[in-house]
C-alpha positions, 0 to 999 in steps of 0.5 A, a space after each residue: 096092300 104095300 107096307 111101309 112097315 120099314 123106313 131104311 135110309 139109302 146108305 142101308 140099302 146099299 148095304 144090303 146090296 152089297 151082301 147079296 150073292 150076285 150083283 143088282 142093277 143098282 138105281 139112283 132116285 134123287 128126290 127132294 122129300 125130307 122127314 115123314 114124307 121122305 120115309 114114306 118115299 123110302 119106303 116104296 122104293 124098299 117096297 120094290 126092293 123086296 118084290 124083286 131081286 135083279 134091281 135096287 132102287 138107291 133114293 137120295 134126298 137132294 134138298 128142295 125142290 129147286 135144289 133136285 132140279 139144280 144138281 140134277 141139271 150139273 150132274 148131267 153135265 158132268 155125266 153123273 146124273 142119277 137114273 131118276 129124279 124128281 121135278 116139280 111141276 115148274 121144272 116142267 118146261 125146264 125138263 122139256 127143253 133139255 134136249 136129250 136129257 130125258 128118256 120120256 116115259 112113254 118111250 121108256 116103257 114101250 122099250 121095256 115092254 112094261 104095260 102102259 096106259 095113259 087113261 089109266 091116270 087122272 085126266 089133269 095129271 095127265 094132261 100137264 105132263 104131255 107133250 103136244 102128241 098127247 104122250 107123257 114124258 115123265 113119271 106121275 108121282 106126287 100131284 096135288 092141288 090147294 084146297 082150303 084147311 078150317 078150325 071146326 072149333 074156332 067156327 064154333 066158337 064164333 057162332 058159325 057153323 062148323 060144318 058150312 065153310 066160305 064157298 065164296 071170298 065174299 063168304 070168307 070176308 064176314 066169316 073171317 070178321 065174324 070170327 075175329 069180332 068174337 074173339 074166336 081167333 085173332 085172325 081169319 086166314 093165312 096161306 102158303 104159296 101165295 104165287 101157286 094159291 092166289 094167283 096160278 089157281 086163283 086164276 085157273 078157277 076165274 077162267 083167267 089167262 095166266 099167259 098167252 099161248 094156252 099158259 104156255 102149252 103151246 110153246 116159247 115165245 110166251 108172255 106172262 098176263 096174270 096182271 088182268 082185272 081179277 087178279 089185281 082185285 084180288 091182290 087188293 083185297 088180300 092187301 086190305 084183309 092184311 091191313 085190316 088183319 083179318 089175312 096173315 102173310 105166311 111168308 115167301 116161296 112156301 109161306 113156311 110161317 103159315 102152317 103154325 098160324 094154323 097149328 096154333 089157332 092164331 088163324 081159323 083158315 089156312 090154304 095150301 096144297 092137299 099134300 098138307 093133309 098129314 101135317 095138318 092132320 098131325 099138328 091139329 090135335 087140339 082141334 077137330 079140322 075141316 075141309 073144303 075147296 078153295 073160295 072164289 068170286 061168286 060176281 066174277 063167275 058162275 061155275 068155277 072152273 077146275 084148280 091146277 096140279 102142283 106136286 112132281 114127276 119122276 124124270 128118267 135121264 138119258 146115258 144110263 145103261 140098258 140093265 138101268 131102264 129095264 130096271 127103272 121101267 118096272 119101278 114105274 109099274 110097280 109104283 103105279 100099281 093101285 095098292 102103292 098108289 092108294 097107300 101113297 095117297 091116303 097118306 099123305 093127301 096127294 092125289 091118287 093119280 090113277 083112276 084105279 088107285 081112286 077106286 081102290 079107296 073107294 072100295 075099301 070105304 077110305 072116303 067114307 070114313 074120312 071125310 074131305 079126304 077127297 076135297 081135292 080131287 072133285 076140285 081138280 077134276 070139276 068140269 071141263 079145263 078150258 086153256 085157262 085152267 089145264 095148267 100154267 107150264 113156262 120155261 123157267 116158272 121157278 125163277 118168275 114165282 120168286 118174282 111175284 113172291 117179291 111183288 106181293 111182299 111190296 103190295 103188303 108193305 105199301 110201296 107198290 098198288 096191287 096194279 103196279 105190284 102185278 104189272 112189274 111181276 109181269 114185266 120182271 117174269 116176261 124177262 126171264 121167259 125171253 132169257 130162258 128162251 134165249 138160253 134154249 134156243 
């Protein structure tokens, strides 16, 4: 299996570049992974460097996600871009309308004759970074999806059993006041990312309609509806938890705040995406934690539907050398390949994103000895996406998250009902979709 034994920095490996006895065709990665995901992500790349001796593979931390995104789009402007950069699922449609920007992945590997199957890899990460011909046009690297992070010892404590979490909101409200009456903790649950947990998946696995135009697969001219019946019940319901203190707010974008709730038994619950696994893992050594999939509304339907990706792909960028893509093309073998990928996954909590990777931790009894572990993939692949839960792809989607981030903060504050919070996140994003439209077209 690949080794991550070695985390050197990109200024390292270029000087190791420099002392070899002939020259390497030198690969810029951008990214937007820091701390201990960042040296893990350094590491495949000198996994790769180590396998070979015609390429280097040059990572360069890039700031967050939207940050990657930004300097990406000026440095090809100005005809500096990097070979391959990371993109969150959100820049997604961002990417697909950059006109000759991009070297599609499928094309990229055809080109290069580097072998290539697409149902190799997991149908929904698939399924999110295609295009309407079916073939993928970017990388699959980091995918996740939410599930729901709980306190084994504060359920305990409270009376509950450790090992029946909330399946449904209705189980999450009494349990969450159960564990509060009892002074197990003094709040039930918090979370991060309130627009891609509770409201683009909570709307995926209620079967709603996030968009018109299958969420925006079918193309521009797409209106955001995520205002609907369920939605604003929901929205409702967090801000009357809020009040009632049984739900902590985390916080905009990310809900930096949350995790620490979490961490520090304020709260016995904490949602966010699978890729939290490690830190949680890591920041929970007072308490044993459990896993499970994200709650849903038991009176709005029967059999929940799949959850949504989140995480980033690893775009490759038009105007670069030939030598550059030959060497780029095998990257992507090599970071494909079931040891990297399982590595990669067990890890860190994204999901392995080949069937291959998966059954390699099957094999080697991963799961078995670490339960929950794959909480996250029976979630996103439960039964079959509808056009409501394949995924949520508009042009733009970074600006509209802030929208509705804004939108939640008037909820919790009073200003605005859930109704009106909703219908003016959906009037202000319906305007960015018509300005990035405009832009694009």
């Amino acid at each position: 299996m690949f080794k991550n034994a070695l985390f050197l920095s990109a200024g390292l490996a270029a000087m190791i570049t420099a002392t070899q006895g002939f020259a390497q065709t030198e690969i810029a990665w951008w990214h937007a992974m820091d701390a201990e995901l960042g040296q893990r992500l350094e590491a495949i790349a000198q996994g790769f460097n180590d396998s070979q001796d015609e390429f280097v593979v040059v990572p360069s931390y890039k700031g967050t996600y939207p940050e990657t995104l930004t300097a990406a789009i000026a440095a090809f402007r100005a005809n500096e871009q990097p070979a391959i950069v990371q993109v969150f699922e959100v820049g997604t449609g961002t990417m697909m309308a950059a006109e000759g920007a991009v070297n599609p992945v499928y094309q990229l590997m055809a080109d290069n004759g580097e072998p290539w199957d697409p149902s190799g890899f997991l149908a929904p990460v698939t399924g999110y970074y295609s295009d309407t011909d079916g073939n993928i046009l970017s990388m699959p690297f980091n995918s996740s999806t939410p599930i729901m992070y709980y306190n084994k010892d504060v359920f305990a404590a409270a009376g509950l059993d450790p090992e029946m979490p909330p399946k449904t909101w209705a189980e999450l409200e009494t349990m969450s006041r159960q564990i509060m009456e009892s002074g197990a903790a003094p709040c039930g649950f918090t979370s991060g990312w309130i627009s891609w947990v509770q409201l683009e998946n909570l709307s995926a696995i209620h079967d709603q309609p996030y968009g018109t135009l299958e969420n925006g697969f079918g193309g521009l001219g797409t209106e955001f509806t995520f205002n609907g019946p369920v939605q604003v019940k929901h929205w409702e319901n967090l801000k009357n938890w809020a009040d009632e203190g049984l739900f902590e707010y985390g916080g905009p974008v990310g809900g930096g705040d949350a995790p620490p709730k979490f961490y520090s038994q304020e709260c016995a619950i904490y949602m966010n995406s699978s890729a939290s696994r490690a830190g949680v893992i890591n920041n929970s050594g007072d308490f044993e934690v459990g896993f499970a999939p994200l709650p849903y509304y038991d009176d709005e339907i029967e059999d929940p539907k799949n959850s949504i990706i989140g995480g980033a792909t690893l775009w490759a960028l038009n105007g670069k050398d030939p030598a550059v893509y030959e060497g780029v093309a095998q990257f992507f073998t090599y970071l494909s390949s079931p040891e990297v990928q399982a590595e990669w996954h067990q890890a860190t909590g994204y999901l392995p994103i080949t069937n291959a990777a998966y059954e390699l931790g099957q094999e080697q009894g991963y799961y078995e000895a670490n339960p929950g572990s794959d909480i996250a993939i029976n979630q996103i692949t439960r039964g079959t996406p509808s056009a409501n839960s394949k995924g949520i792809r508009f042009g733009n989607l970074t600006q509209a998250r802030t929208v509705v981030d804004e939108e939640f903060e008037a909820l919790l504050s009073g200003s605005k009902t859930a109704q009106e919070a909703l219908d003016a996140a959906v009037e202000r994003g319906n305007q960015i979709l018509r300005d990035f439209e405009a832009a694009n077209s």
